[in-house]
N, C-alpha and C positions, 0 to 999 in steps of 0.2 A: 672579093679582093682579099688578099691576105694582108696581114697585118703581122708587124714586129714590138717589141715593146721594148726601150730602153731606159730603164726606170721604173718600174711598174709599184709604185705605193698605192696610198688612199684612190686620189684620183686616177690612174691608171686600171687600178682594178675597177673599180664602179662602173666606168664608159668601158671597159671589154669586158666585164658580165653582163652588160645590160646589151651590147655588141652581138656579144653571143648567143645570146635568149631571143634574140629580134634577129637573127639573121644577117646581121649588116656586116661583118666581118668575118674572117675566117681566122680564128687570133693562131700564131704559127711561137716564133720564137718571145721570149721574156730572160732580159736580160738586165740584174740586178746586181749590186754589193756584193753581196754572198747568192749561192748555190741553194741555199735553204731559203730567204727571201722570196728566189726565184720558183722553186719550187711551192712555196705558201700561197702566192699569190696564183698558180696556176691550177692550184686547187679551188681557192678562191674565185676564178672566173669558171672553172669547170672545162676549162681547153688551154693548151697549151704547151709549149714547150719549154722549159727552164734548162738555161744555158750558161758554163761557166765565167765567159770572155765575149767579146766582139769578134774575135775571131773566127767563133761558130755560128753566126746570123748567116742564116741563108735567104736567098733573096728573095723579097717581097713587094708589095706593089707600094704600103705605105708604111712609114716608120714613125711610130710618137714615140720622143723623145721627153718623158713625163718625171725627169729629176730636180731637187731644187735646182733656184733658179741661177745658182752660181754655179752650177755643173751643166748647164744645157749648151753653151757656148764646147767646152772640151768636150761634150759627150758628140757634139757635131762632129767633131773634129775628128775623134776616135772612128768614127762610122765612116766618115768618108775616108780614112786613110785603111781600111778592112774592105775595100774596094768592094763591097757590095752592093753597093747603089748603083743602079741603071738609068740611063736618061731617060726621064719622063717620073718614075718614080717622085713620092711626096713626103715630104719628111715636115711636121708639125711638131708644135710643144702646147702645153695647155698655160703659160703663164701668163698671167694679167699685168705683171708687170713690165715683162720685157718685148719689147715688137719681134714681129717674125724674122726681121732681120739679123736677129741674132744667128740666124742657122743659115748665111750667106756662103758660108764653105761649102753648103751642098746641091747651095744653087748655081755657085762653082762649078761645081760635080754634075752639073745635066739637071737637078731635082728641082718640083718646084715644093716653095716651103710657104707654109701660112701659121699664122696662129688661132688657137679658139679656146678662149676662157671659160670657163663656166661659171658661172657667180651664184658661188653657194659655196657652203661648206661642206668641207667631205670629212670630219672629224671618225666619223664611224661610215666606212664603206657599208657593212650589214642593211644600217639604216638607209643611205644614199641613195642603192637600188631599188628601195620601195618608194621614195618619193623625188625622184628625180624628174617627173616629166613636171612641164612646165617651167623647168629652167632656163633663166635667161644664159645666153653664150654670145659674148664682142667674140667676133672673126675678123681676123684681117691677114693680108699676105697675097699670093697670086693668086690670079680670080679662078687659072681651071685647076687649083686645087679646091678652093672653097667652093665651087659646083660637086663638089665630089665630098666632101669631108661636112659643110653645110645638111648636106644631106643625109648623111650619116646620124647628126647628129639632135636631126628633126625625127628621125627615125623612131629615135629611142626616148622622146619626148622635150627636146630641146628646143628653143626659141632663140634662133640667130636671129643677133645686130648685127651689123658693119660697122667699123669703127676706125677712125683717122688714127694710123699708126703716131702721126704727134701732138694726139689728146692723149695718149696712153696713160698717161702717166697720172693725171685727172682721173682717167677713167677708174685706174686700180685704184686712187687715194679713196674715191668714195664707197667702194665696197668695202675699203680698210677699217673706214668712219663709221658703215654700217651693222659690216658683222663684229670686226676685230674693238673697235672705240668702242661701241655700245656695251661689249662687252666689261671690258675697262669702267664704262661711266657705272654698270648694275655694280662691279666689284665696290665702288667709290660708294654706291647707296647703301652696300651692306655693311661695310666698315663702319658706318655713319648712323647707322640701328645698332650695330654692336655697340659702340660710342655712347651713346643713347643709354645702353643697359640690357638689350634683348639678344640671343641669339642667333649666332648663324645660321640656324635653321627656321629661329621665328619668322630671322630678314626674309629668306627667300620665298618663305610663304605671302609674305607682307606684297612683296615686290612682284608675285605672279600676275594678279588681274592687273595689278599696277601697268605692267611695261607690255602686258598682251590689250590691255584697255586703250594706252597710246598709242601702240604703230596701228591697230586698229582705227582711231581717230586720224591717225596722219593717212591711212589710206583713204579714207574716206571723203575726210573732208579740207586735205590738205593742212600744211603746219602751222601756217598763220592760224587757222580757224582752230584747231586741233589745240592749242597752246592754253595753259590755264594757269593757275597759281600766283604766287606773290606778283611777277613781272606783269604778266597778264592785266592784274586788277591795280596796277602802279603804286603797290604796297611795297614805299620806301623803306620805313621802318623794320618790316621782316627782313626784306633784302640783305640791309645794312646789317640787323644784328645777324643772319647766317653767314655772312662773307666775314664778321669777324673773327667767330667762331669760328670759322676755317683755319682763319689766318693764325687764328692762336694756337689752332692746333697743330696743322702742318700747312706751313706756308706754301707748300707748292700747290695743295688743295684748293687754296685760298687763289692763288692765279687763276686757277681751272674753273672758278666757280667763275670768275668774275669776268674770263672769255666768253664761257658760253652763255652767260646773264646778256653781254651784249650782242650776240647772235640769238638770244629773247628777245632781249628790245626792241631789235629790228623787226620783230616777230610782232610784237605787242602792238607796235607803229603802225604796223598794215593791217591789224586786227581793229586798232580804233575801239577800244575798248576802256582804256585807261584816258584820265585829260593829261590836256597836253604838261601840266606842271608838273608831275608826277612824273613823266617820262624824261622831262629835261634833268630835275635831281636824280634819276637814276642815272641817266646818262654821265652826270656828272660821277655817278659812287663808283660808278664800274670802271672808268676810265683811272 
């Protein structure tokens, strides 16, 4: 089946070189921002056609529409009014945030549309291609698109879910929490060794077995069990004096600590590790 591309960045490019290497696609048009974009990327997938406008898309069997996600709505728009969509034809986006409904102009238009996330980061396409399989993918939209694009996407080593177009919204908060926060929470521990007196580069070496040592734990043996440290063993005292230390330093640190202190607690609680008087004074600091 051929394939169009409207938008073709990080994720764009990864799913049509991996597309192309496996066979699943026949990638035809790529249509970006600029001509050179278009052109990088079709180098980048090793097929392709880089294209000035919408104007020059010629017709194909499926269309990903792979632009931020405040441009996926107008770039629907743009496509169907370029009358190249044919009834039956599929027209997808990859964002976690927006339901497939967003591309209801082209279902308008005869097409049917779905979405399929993939939940990872694509920061470096290079890297993406070599460890893409085993990624999870929410799909959702018309079901005989996702007989067709599902499969595509198992192809090249992907692991579709189905997902309630109005969990959506849930569903992206917690990848947000997982790749984007986590990120944020390691930036917050290295500030806090520089603070300290060590290095930004001491931090991150400090932080490596660190934060590979925990989500190892949390895979394993889930979070309650997985949980250690002051809240853990219902050491008020530490608690107290790091949350003021926070608060001294930058007060909004000092909130951040004492949210997720109590999404420990509740942790600590079902760990059953601490007595119970220790959890109620903490309960009390943190509120």
């Amino acid at each position: 089946m051929k394939l169009n591309i409207i938008g073709c960045g990080n994720v764009g490019k990864t799913l049509a070189h991996l597309w192309f290497k496996h066979g699943v696609f026949q990638i035809q048009d790529v249509c970006n921002r600029s001509y050179d974009s278009a052109q990088n990327a079709c180098k980048f997938i090793g097929l392709g056609n880089p294209i000035h406008s919408f104007n020059e898309l010629r017709p194909a069997d499926i269309f990903l529409i792979g632009t931020a996600d405040s441009s996926i709505a107008e770039c629907c728009e743009l496509l169907v009014e370029s009358n190249v969509l044919q009834a039956g034809n599929i027209v997808f986006h990859c964002s976690g945030a927006l339901p497939a409904s967003i591309l209801e102009k082209a279902k308008t238009a005869g097409a049917l549309i779905a979405s399929i996330h993939p939940i990872k980061s694509f920061a470096d396409p290079s890297l993406c291609i070599t460890n893409f399989i085993g990624t999870f993918c929410g799909t959702e939209g018309d079901v005989d698109a996702l007989v067709i694009l599902e499969q595509a996407f198992q192809r090249i080593g992907g692991q579709t879910l189905q997902i309630q177009s109005s969990n959506k919204t849930f569903y992206h908060a917690a990848s947000v929490v997982a790749s984007n926060y986590l990120t944020a929470l390691l930036e917050l521990s290295i500030q806090s060794y520089v603070k300290a007196g060590l290095t930004r580069e001491q931090a991150l070496q400090i932080i490596d077995p660190i934060a590979h040592g925990t989500i190892k734990n949390i895979i394993e043996l889930d979070t309650a069990q997985a949980l250690t440290g002051p809240i853990a063993r219902g050491d008020v005292s530490t608690v107290e004096t790091q949350l003021n230390a926070f608060q001294n330093w930058k007060p909004e640190y000092g909130d951040l600590y004492r949210l997720l202190g109590g999404i420990a607690l509740d942790l600590s609680t079902i760990k059953n590790a601490a007595n119970s008087e220790s959890l109620e004074k903490l309960s009390q600091l943190l509120k």
